[in-house]
C-alpha positions, 0 to 999 in steps of 0.5 A: 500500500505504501508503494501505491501512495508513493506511486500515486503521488509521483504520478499525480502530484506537483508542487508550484509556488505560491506568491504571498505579500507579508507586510512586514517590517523585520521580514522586509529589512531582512530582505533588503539587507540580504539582497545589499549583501549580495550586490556587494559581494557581487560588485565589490569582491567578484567584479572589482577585487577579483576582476571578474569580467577578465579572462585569465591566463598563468605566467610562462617563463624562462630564467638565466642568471649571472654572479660577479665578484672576486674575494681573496683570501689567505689561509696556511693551507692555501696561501693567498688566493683569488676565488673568482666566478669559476671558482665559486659558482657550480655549476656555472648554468641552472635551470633557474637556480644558481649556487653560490660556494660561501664555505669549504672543507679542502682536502689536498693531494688524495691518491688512491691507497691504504690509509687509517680510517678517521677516528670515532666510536665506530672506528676505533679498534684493537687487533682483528676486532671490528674490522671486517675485510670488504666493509664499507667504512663508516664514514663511506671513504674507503673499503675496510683491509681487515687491518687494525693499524695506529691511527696515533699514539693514543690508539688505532682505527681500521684500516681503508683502502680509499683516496688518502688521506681521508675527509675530515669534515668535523670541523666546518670553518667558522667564520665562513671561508668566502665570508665576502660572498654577501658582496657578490652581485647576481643578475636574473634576467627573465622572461615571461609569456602569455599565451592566452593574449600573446603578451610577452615581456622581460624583467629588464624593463625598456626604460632600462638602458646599459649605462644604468644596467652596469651601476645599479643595485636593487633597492625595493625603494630606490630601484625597484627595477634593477635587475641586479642582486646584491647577495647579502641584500637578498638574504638581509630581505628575508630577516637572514644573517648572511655570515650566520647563513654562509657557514653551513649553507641554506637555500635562499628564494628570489621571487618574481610576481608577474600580475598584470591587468592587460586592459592598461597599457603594457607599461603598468605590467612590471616585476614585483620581487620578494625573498625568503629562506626555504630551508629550516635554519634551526640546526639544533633541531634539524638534522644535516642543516644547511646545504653542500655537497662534494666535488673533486678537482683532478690532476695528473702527477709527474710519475702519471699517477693520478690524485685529487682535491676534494671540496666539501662546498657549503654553500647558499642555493638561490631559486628563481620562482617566477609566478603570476597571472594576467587578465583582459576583458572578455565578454563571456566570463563576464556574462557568467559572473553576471548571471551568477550573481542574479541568481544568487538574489534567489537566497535572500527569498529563501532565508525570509522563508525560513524567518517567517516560517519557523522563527516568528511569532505566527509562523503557523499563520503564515505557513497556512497563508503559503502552503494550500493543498489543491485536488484535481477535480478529474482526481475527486471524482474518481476517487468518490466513485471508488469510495461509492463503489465500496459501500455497495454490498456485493452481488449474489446470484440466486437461482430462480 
């Protein structure tokens, strides 16, 4: 039976509304606040803040750089040197990332031999203790001999076979060894695309002629524009100690925001550079802070042996970030927009709805005012026919 009335009701039921007029004082000053609502969110967020009659499109871009600048330094090992861009800069191109060598662990004239393993609690040994013959060492140097040897006078390490002598990088330079890097200038030349409008431009702005390329610095108030980095700047940007930063490394981003309204005339599309550090600089609580890595330099001796100098580089990475998007009027996001927010009128009537029906005073008064219940006349009279046809009492045949 409950299916029938279901089906019944599917079948033979519709609902429409009902227009009623409630002369309301609180009903209509929510009315009309909900609808100011609306056409303030529409016009002021959706058209205005949010450009809403815009199509958009996102940035394409490229990115090349350059570093400048020479420090001299003088160290017992070394003796006076010049480090210069090839020096310090590895690899000399990235895809839009550049390195910049601020700090190093120098290990000279490595060939390839046996040599004592560095010494720690791992390492440390007696005769035939802890030294397991084709063991990779601890430190990852050199495959282990099975050889206890004397490291020094106070005891022995096993014995590798590696590039000797080994690495000893526990004791990182401090201050850093490249400490006049933050003087170092990097130029970021960049160009963005947008397909969408077929709108390009670079960050070198065509107000900008050579002569004022070659002198300045960026400043966010007195050149906003320049193109040209000063490293220690960047870092200084970004609320970073360049010194502190320079001992152990870090990564450092440059970003480059492209928002442009396209309905203005090109000149107002122009770069917005920001900085900030990626990497956590907390290293009494993070593990292996900082960023380095190893490179070797090789050479050729006279008895044609061969031997290297290992680099442990430490090091602040920069990162290009170019990001943005650019809009222009067109016709048909704003009609959407249009029809969108016209549609959104349709909530100020079902919130008065829901006031009067079931939060005011006389909400049962005024449900009986808006719901009516109406029955097809066709629907009546089929259904007191069934209703007659029921009362009948039931036909019996008699024989005659």
């Amino acid at each position: 039976m409950a299916l029938c009335g279901a089906l019944h009701s599917f079948l033979f039921e519709y609902d429409t509304p009902r227009i009623v007029l409630i002369r309301s004082r609180k009903v209509g000053l929510i009315n009309r606040a909900v609808q100011l609502g609306i056409l303030a969110y529409v016009i002021g967020w959706v058209f205005v803040w949010e450009k809403g009659y815009q199509e958009t499109d996102a940035v394409v871009s490229s990115v090349t750089t350059k570093v400048k600048g020479v420090a001299l330094t003088n160290t017992s090992l070394l003796g006076a040197r010049i480090w210069d861009v090839a020096d310090y800069v590895i690899p000399p191109q990235g895809e839009n990332t550049v390195f910049v060598m601020t700090n190093a662990i120098l290990t000279l004239n490595q060939s390839q031999g046996r040599c004592p393993e560095l010494p720690d609690d791992q390492t440390k040994c007696e005769v035939n203790n802890n030294c397991v013959p084709g063991y990779v060492s601890t430190h990852s140097s050199g495959i282990q001999t099975g050889e206890c040897v004397q490291y020094n006078s106070s005891f022995k390490t096993c014995e590798v076979f590696a590039w000797c002598p080994v690495e000893d990088d526990y004791h990182i330079p401090r201050p850093a060894f490249l400490r006049e890097a933050e003087n170092f200038t990097l130029l970021v030349k960049n160009n963005i695309w947008y397909r969408k409008f077929n709108f390009s431009k670079r960050n070198i702005l065509p107000t900008i002629n050579s002569t004022y390329l070659k002198n300045c610095i960026y400043d966010a108030q007195t050149d906003p524009f320049c193109p040209i980095f000063r490293l220690g700047k960047i870092v200084e940007a970004a609320g970073q100690d360049f010194q502190e930063m320079a001992v152990e490394g870090g990564v450092m981003a440059v970003q480059i925001n492209w928002d442009c309204n396209l309905d203005r005339a090109a000149s107002h599309c122009v770069p917005k550079y920001s900085f900030r550090r990626l990497d956590n600089k907390d290293s009494a609580h993070t593990v292996s802070p900082g960023y380095n890595f190893r490179f070797a330099k090789y050479y050729k001796n006279s008895d044609g042996t061969d031997s290297r100098t290992l680099v442990k580089a430490y090091g602040i990475r920069f990162d290009i970030i170019v990001f943005g998007k650019a809009g222009k009027f067109d016709v048909i996001p704003t009609m959407i927009n249009i029809g969108s927010g016209l549609a959104l009128f349709g909530v100020a009537t079902v919130l008065c709805d829901v006031f009067v029906l079931y939060c005011m005073k006389k909400r049962y008064y005024y449900r009986e005012k808006k719901y009516k219940y109406v029955e097809d006349y066709e629907l009546v009279s089929i259904n007191k026919g069934r209703v007659k046809a029921n009362l009948l009492p039931p036909l019996s045949l008699q024989r005659f």
